[in-house]
N, CA, C and O atoms as a printed pandas DataFrame, in Angstrom:
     atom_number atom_name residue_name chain_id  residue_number  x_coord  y_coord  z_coord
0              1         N          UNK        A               1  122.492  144.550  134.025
1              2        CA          UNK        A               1  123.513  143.577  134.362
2              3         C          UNK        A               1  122.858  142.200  134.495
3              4         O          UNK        A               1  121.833  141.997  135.145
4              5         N          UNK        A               2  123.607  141.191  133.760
5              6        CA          UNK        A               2  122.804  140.225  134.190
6              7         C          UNK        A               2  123.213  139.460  134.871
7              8         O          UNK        A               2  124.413  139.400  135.137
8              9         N          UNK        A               3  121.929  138.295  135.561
9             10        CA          UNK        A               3  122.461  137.720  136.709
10            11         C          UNK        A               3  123.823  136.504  136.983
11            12         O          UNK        A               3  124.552  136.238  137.939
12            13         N          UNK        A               4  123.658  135.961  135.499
13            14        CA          UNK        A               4  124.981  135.028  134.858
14            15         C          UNK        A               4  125.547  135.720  134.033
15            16         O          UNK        A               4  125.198  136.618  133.267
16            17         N          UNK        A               5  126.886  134.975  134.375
17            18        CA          UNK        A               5  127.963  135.030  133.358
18            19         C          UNK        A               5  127.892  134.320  132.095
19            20         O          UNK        A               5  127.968  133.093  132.156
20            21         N          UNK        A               6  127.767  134.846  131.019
21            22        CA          UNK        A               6  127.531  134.276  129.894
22            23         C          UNK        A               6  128.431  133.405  129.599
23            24         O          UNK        A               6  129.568  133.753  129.917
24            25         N          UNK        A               7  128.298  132.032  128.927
25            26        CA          UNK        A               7  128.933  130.628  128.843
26            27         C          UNK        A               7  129.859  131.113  127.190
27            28         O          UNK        A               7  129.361  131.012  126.068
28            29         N          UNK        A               8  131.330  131.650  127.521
29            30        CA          UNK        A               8  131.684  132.060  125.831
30            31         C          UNK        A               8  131.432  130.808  124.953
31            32         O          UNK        A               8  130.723  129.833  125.200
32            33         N          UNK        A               9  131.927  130.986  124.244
33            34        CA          UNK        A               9  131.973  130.044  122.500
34            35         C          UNK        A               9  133.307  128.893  123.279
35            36         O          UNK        A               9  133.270  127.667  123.169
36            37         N          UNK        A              10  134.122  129.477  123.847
37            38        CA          UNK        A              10  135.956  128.682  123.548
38            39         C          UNK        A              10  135.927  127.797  125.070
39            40         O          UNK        A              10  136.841  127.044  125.408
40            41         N          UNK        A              11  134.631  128.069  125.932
41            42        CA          UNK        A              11  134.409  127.295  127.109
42            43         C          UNK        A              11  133.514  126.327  127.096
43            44         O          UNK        A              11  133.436  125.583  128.074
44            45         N          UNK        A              12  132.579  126.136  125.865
45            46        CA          UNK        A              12  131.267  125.555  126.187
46            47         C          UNK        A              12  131.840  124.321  125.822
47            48         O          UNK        A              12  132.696  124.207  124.945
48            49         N          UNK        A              13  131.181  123.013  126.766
49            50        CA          UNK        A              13  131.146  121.951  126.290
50            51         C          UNK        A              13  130.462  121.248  126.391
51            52         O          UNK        A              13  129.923  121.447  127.480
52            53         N          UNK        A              14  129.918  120.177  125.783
53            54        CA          UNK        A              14  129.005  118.790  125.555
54            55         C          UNK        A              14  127.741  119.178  125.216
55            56         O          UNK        A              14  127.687  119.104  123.988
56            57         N          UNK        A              15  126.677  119.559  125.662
57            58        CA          UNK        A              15  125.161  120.283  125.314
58            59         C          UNK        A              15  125.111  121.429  124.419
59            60         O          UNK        A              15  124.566  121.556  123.323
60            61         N          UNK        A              16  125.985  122.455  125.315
61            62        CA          UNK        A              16  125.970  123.340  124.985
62            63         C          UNK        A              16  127.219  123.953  123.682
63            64         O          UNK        A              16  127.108  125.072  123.181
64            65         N          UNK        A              17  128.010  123.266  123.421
65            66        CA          UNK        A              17  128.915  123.256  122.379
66            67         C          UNK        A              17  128.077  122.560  121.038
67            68         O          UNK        A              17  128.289  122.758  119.842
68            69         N          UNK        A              18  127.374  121.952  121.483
69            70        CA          UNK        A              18  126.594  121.091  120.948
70            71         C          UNK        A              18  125.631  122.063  119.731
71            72         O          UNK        A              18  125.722  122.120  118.505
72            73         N          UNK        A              19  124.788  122.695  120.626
73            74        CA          UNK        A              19  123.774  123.857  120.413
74            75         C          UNK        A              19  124.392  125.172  119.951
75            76         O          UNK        A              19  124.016  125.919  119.048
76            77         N          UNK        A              20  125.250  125.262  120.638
77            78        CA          UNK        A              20  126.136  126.922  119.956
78            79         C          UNK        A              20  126.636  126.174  118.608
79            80         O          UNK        A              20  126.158  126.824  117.678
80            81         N          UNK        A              21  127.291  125.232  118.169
81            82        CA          UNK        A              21  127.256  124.810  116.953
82            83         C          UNK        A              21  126.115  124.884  115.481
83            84         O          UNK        A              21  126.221  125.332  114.339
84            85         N          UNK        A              22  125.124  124.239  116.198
85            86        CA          UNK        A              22  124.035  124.466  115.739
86            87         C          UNK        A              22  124.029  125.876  115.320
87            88         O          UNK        A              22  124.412  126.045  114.163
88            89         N          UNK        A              23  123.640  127.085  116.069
89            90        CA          UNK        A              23  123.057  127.933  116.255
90            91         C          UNK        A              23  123.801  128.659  114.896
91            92         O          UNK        A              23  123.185  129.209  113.983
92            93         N          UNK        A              24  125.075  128.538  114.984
93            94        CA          UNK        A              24  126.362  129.277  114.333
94            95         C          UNK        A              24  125.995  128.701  112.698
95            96         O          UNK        A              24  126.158  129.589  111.861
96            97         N          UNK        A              25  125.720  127.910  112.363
97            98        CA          UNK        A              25  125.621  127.087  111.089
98            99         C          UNK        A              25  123.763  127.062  110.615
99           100         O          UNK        A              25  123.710  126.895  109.396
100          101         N          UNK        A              26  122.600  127.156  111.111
101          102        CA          UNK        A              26  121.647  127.454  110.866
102          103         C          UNK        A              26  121.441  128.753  110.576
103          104         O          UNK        A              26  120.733  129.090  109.626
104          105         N          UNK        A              27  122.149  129.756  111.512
105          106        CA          UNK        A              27  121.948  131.268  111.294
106          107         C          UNK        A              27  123.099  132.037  110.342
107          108         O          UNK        A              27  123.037  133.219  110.004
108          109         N          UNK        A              28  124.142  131.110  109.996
109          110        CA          UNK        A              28  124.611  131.383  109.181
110          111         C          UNK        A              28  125.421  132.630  109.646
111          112         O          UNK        A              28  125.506  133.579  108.867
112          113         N          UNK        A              29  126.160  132.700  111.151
113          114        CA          UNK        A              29  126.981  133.156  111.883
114          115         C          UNK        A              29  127.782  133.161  112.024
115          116         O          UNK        A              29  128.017  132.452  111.046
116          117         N          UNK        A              30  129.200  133.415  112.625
117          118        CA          UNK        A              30  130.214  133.173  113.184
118          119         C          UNK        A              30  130.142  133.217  114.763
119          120         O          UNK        A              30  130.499  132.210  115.375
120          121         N          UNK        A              31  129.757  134.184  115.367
121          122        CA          UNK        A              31  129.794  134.390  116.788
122          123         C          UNK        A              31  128.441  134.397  117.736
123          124         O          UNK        A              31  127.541  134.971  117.123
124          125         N          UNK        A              32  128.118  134.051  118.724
125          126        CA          UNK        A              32  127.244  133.665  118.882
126          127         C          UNK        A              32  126.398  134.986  119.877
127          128         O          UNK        A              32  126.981  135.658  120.728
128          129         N          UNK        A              33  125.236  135.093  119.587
129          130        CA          UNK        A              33  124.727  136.389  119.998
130          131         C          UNK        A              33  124.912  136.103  122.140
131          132         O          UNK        A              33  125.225  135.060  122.713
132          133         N          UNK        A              34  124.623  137.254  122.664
133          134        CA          UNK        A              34  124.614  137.160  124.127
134          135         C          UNK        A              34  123.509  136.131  124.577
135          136         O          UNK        A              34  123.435  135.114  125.268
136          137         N          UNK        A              35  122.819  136.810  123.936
137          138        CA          UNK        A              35  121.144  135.591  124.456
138          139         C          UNK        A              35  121.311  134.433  124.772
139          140         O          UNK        A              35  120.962  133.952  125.850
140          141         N          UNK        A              36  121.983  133.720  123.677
141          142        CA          UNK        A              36  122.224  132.030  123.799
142          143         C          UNK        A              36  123.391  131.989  124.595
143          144         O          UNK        A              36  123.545  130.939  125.219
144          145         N          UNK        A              37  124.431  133.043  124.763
145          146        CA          UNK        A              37  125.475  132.475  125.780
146          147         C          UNK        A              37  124.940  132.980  126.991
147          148         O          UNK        A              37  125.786  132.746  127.854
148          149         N          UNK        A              38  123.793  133.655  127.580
149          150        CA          UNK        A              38  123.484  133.957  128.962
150          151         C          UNK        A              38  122.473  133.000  129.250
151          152         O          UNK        A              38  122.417  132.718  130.447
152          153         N          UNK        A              39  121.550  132.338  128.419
153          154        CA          UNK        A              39  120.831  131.503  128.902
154          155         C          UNK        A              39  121.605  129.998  128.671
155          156         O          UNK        A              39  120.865  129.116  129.108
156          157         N          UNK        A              40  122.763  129.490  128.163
157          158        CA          UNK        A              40  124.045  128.640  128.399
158          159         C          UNK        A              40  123.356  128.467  129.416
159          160         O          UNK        A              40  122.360  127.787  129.169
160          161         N          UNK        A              41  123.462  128.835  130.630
161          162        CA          UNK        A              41  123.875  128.849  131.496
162          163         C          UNK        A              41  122.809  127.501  132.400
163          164         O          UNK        A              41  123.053  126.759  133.351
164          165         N          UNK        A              42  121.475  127.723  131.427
165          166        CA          UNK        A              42  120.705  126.192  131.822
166          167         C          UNK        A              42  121.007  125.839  130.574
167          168         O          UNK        A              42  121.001  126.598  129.605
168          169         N          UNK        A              43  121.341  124.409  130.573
169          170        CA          UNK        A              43  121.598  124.042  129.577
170          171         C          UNK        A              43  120.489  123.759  128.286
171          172         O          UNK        A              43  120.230  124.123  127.139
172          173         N          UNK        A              44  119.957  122.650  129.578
173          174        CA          UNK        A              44  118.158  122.291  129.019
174          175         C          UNK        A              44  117.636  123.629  128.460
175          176         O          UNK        A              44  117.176  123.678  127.319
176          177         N          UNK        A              45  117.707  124.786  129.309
177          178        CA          UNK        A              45  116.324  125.886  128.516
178          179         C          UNK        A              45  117.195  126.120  127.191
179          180         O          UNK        A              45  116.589  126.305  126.135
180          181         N          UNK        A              46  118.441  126.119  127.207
181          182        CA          UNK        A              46  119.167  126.674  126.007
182          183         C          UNK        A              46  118.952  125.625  124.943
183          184         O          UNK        A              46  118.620  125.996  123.818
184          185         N          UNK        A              47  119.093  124.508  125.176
185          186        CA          UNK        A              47  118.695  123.502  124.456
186          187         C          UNK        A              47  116.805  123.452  123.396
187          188         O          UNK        A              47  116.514  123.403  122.201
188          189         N          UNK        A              48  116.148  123.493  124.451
189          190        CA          UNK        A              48  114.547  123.588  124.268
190          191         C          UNK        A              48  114.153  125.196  123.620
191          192         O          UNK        A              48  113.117  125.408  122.991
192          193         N          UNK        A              49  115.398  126.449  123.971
193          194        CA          UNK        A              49  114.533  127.738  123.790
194          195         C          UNK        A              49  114.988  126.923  121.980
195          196         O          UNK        A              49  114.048  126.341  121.437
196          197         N          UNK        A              50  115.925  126.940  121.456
197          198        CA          UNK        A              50  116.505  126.772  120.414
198          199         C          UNK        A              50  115.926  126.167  119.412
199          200         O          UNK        A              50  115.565  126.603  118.319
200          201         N          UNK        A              51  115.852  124.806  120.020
201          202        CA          UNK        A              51  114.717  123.776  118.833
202          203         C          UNK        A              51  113.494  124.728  118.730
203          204         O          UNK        A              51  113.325  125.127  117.578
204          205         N          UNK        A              52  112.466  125.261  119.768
205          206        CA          UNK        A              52  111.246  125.972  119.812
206          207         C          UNK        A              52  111.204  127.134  118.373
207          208         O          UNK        A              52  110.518  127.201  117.353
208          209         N          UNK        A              53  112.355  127.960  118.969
209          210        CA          UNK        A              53  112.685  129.192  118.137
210          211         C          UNK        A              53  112.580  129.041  116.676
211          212         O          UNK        A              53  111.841  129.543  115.829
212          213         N          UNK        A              54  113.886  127.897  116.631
213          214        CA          UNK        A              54  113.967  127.280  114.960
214          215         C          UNK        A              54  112.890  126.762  114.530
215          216         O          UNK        A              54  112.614  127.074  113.371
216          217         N          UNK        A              55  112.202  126.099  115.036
217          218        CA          UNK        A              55  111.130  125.145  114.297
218          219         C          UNK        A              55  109.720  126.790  114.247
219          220         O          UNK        A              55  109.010  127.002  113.265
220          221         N          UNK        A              56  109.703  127.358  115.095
221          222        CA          UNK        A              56  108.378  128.252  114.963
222          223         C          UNK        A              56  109.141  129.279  113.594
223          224         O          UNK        A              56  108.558  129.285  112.509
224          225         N          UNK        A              57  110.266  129.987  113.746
225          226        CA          UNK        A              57  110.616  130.389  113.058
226          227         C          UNK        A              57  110.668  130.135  111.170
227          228         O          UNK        A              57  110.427  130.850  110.198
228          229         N          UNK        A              58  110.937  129.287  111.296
229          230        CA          UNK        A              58  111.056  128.657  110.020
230          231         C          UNK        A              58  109.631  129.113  108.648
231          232         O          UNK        A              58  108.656  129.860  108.727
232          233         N          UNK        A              59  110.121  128.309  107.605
233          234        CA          UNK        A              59  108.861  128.759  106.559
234          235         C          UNK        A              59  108.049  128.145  106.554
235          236         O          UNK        A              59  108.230  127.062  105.996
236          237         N          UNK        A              60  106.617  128.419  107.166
237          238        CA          UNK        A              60  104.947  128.151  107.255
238          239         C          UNK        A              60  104.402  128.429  106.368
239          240         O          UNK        A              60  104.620  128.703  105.188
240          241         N          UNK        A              61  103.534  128.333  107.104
241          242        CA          UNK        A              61  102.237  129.438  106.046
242          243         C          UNK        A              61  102.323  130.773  105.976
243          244         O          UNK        A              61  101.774  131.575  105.221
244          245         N          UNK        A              62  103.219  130.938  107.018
245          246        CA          UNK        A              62  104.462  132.197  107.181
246          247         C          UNK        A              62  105.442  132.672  107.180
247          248         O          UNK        A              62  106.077  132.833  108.223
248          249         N          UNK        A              63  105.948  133.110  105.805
249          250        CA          UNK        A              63  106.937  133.308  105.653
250          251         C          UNK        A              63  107.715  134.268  106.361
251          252         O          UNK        A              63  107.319  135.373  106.730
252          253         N          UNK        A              64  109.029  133.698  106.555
253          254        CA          UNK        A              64  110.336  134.005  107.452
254          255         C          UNK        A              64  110.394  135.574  107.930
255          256         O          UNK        A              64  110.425  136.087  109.048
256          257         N          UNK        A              65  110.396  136.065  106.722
257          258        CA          UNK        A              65  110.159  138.209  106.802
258          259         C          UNK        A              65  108.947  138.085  108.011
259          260         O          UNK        A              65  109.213  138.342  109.185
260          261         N          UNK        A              66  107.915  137.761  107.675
261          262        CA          UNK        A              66  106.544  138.158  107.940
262          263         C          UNK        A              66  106.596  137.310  109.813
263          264         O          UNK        A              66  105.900  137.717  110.744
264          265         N          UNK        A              67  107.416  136.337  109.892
265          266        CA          UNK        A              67  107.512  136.196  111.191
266          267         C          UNK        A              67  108.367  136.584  111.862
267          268         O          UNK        A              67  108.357  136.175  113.023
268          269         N          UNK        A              68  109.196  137.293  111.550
269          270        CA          UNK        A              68  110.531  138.236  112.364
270          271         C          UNK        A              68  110.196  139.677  112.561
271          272         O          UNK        A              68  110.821  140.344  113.386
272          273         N          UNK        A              69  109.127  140.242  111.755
273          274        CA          UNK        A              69  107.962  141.417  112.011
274          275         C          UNK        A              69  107.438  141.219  112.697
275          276         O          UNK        A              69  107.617  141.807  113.764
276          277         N          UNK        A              70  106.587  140.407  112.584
277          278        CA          UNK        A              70  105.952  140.186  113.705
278          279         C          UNK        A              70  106.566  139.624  115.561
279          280         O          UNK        A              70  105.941  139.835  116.600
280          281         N          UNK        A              71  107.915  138.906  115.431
281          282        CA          UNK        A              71  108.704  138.787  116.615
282          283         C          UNK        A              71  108.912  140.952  117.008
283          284         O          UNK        A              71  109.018  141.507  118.101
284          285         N          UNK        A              72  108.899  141.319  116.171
285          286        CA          UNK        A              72  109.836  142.370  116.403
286          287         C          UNK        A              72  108.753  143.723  116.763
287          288         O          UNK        A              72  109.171  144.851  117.026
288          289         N          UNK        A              73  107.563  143.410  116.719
289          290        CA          UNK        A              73  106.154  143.767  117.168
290          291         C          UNK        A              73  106.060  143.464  118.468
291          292         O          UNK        A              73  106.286  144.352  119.289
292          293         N          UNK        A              74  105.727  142.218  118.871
293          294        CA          UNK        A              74  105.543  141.783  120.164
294          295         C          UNK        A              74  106.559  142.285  121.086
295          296         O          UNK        A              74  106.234  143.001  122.033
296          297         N          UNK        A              75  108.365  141.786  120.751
297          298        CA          UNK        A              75  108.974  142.945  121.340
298          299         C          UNK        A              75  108.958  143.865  121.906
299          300         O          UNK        A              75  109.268  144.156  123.061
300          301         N          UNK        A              76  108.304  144.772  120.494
301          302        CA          UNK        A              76  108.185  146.676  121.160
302          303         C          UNK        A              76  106.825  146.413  121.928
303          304         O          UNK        A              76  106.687  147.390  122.664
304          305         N          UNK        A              77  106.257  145.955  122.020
305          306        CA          UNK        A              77  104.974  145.873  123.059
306          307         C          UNK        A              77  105.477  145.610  124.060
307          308         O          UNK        A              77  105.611  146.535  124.861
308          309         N          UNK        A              78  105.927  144.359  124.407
309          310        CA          UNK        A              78  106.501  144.207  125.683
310          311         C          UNK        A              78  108.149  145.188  126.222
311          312         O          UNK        A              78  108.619  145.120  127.358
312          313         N          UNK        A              79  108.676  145.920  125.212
313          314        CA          UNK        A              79  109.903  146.709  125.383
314          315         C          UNK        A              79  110.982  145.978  125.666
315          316         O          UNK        A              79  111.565  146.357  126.682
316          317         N          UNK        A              80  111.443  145.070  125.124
317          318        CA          UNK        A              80  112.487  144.304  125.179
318          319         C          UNK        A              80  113.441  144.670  123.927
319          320         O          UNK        A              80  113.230  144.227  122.798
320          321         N          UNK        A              81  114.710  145.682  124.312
321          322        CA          UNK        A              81  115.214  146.188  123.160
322          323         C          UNK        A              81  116.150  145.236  122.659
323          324         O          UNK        A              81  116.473  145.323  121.474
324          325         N          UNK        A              82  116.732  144.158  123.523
325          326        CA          UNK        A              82  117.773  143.570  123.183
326          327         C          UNK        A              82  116.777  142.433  121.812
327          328         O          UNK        A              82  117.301  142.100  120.749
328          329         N          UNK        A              83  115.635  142.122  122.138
329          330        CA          UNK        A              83  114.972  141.674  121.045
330          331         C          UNK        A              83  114.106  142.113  119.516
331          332         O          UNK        A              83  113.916  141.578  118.424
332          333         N          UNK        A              84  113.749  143.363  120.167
333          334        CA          UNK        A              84  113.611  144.679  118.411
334          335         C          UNK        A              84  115.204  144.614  118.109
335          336         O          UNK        A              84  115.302  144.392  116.902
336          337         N          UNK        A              85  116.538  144.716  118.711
337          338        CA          UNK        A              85  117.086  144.759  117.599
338          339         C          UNK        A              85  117.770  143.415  117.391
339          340         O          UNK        A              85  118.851  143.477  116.806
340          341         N          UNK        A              86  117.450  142.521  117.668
341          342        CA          UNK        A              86  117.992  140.805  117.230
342          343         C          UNK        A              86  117.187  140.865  116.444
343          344         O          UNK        A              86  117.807  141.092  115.405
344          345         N          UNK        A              87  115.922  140.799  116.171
345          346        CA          UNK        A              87  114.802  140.516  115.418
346          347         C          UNK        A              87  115.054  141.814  114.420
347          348         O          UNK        A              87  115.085  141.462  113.241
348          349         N          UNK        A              88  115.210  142.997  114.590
349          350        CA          UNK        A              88  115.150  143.931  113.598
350          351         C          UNK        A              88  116.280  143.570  112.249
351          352         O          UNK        A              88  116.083  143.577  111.034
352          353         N          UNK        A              89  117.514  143.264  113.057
353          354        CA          UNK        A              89  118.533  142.765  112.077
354          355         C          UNK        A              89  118.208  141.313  111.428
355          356         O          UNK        A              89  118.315  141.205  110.207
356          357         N          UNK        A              90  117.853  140.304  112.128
357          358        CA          UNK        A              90  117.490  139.564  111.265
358          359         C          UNK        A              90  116.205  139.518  110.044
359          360         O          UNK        A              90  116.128  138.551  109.287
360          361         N          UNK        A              91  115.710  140.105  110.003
361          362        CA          UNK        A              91  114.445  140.401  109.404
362          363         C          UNK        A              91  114.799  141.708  107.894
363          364         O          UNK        A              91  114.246  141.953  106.822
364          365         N          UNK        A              92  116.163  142.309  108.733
365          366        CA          UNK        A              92  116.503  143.340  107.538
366          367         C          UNK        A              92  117.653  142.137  106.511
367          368         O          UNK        A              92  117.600  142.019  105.287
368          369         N          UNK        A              93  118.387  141.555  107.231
369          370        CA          UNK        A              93  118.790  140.097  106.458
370          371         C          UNK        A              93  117.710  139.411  105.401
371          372         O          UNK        A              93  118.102  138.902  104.351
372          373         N          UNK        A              94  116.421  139.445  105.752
373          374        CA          UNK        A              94  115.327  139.267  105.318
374          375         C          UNK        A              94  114.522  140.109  104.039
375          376         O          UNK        A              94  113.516  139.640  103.506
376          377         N          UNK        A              95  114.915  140.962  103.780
377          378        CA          UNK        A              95  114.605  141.797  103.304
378          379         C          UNK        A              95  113.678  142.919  103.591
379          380         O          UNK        A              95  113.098  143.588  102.736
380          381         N          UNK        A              96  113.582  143.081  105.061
381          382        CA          UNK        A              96  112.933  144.329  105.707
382          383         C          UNK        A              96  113.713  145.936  105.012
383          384         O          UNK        A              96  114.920  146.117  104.853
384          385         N          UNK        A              97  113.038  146.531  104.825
385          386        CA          UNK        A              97  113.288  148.146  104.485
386          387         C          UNK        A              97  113.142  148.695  105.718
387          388         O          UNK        A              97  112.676  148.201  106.745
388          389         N          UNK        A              98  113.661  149.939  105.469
389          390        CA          UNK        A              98  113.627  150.910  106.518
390          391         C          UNK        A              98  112.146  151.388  106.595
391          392         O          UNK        A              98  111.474  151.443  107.624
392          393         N          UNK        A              99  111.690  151.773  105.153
393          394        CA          UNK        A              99  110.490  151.780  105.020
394          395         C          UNK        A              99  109.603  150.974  105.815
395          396         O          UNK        A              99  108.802  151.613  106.497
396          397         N          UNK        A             100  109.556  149.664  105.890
397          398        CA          UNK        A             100  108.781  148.675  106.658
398          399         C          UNK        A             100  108.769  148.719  107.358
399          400         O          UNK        A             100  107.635  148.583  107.817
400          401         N          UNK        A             101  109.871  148.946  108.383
401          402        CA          UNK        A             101  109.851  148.590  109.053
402          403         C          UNK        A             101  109.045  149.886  110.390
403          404         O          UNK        A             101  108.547  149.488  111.444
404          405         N          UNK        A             102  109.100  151.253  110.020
405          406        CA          UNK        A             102  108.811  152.335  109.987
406          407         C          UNK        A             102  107.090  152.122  110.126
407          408         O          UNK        A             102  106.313  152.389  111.043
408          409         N          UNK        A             103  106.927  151.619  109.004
409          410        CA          UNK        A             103  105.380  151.674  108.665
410          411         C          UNK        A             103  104.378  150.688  110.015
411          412         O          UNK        A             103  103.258  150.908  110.475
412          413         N          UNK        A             104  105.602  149.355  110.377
413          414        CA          UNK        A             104  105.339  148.577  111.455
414          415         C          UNK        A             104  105.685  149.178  112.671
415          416         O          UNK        A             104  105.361  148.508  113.651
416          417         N          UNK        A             105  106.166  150.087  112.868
417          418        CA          UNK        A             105  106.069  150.896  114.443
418          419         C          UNK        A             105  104.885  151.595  114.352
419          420         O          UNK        A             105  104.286  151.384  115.406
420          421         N          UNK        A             106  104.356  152.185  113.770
421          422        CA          UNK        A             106  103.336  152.980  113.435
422          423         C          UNK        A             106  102.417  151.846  113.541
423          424         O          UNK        A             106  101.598  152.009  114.446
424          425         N          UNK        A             107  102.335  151.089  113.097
425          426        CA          UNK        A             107  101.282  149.753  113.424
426          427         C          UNK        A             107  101.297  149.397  114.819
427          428         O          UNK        A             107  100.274  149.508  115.495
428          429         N          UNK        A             108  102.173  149.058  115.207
429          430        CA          UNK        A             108  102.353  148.550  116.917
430          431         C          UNK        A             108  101.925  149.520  117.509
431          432         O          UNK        A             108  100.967  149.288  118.247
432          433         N          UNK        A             109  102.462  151.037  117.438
433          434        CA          UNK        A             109  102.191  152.285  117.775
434          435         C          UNK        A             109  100.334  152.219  117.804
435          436         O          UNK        A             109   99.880  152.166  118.946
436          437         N          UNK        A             110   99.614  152.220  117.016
437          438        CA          UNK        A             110   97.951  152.355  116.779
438          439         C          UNK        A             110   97.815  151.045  117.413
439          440         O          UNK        A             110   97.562  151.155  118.613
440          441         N          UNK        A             111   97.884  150.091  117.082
441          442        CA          UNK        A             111   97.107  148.864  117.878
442          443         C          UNK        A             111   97.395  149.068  119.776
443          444         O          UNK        A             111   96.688  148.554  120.642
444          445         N          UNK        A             112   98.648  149.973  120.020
445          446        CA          UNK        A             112   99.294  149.524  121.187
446          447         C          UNK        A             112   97.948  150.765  121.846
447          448         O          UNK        A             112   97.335  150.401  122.850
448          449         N          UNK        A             113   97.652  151.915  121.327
449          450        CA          UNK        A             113   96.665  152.851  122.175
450          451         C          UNK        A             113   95.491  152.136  121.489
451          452         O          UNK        A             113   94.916  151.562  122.414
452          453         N          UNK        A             114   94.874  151.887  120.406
453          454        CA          UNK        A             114   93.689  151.161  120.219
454          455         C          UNK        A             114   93.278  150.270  120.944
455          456         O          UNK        A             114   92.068  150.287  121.170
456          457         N          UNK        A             115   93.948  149.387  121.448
457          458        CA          UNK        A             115   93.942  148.664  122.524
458          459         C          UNK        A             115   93.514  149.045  123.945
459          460         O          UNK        A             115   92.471  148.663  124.475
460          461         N          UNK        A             116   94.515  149.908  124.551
461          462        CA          UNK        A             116   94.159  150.597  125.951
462          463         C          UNK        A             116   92.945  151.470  125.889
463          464         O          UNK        A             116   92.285  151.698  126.904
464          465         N          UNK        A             117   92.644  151.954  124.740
465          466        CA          UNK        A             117   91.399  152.748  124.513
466          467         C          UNK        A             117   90.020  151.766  124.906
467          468         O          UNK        A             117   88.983  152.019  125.519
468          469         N          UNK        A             118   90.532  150.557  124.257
469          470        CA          UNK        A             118   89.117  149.671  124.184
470          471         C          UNK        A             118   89.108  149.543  125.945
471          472         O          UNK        A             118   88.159  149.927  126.628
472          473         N          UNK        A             119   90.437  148.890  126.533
473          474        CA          UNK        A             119   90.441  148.340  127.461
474          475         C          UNK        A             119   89.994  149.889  128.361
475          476         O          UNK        A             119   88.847  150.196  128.033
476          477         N          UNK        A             120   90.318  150.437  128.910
477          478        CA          UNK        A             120   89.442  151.754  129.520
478          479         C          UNK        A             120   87.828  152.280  129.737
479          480         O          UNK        A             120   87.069  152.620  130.645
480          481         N          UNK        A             121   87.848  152.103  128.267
481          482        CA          UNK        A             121   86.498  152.690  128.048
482          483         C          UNK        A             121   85.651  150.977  128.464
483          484         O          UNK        A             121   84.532  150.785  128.941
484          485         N          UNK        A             122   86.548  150.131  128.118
485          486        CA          UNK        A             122   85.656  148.824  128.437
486          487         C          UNK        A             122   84.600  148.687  127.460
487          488         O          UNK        A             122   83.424  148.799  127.808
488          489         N          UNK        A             123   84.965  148.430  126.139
489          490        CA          UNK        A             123   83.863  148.487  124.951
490          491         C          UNK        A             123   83.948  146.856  124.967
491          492         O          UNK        A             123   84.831  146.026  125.187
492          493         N          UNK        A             124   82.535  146.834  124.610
493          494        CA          UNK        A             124   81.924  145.420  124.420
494          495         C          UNK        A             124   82.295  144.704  123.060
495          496         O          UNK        A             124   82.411  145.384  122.041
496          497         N          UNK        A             125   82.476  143.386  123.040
497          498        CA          UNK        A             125   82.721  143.393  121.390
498          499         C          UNK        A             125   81.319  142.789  120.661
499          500         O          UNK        A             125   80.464  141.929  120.872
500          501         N          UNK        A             126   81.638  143.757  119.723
501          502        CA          UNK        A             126   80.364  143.521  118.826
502          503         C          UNK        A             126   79.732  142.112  118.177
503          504         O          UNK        A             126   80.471  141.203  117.799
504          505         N          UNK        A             127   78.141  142.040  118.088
505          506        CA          UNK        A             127   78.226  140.666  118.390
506          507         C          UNK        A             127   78.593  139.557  116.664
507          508         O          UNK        A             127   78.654  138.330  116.600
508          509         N          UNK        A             128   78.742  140.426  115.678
509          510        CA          UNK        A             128   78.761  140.472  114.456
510          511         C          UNK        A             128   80.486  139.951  114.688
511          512         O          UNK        A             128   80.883  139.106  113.885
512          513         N          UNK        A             129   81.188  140.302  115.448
513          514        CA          UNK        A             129   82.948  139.784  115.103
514          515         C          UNK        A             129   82.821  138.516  116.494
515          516         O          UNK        A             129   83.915  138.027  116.778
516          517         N          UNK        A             130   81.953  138.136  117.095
517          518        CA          UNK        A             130   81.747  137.007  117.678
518          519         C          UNK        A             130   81.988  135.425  116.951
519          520         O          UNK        A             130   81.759  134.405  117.601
């Protein structure tokens, strides 16, 4: 449950009508996901998460697929489902397969115990990847 009431689409005004506009016409939407109408609720963070999102998001030296995999990685690490599947759907918009996406749990999956393995055993890093 969350702690605000999410700001709908047919209430928002001035900032935030502003930004849900945005959001609806960049993502190539109609309705606006919960996320942006529960964090509405500051205007500023809704404002700042948005520009951040879009501008990191966008095409780099990394292309769009390859950074919504990777959003959708960090995710399942941290277990935030409402974000594996925002990120999962946008990324299959993207041209993610089932296949891929499969093959990238299994990735998160090995790095996520490769990791705790190192961290446990407390292995030194070698001085050659220094």
């Amino acid at each position: 449950m969350t702690y605000f009431t999410p700001i709908e689409e047919n209430k928002a005004k001035g900032k935030v009508k502003r930004v849900f506009d945005n959001i609806k016409k960049e993502r190539k939407i109609t309705t606006i996901p919960n996320f942006w109408k529960t964090i509405a609720n500051d205007p500023d963070t809704l404002e700042r998460t948005w520009n951040s999102l879009r501008d990191i998001m966008k095409k780099g030296s990394l292309d769009p697929l390859t950074k919504e995999m990777i959003y959708i990685a960090v995710s399942m690490t941290n277990s935030c489902e409402y974000c594996i599947r925002s990120h999962s759907a946008a990324a299959k918009k993207k041209g993610m397969t089932d296949k891929m996406l499969k093959e990238l749990i299994a990735v998160v999956g090995m790095a996520n115990e490769t990791n705790r393995l190192v961290e446990a055993y407390q292995v030194e890093v070698d001085e050659f990847l220094k």
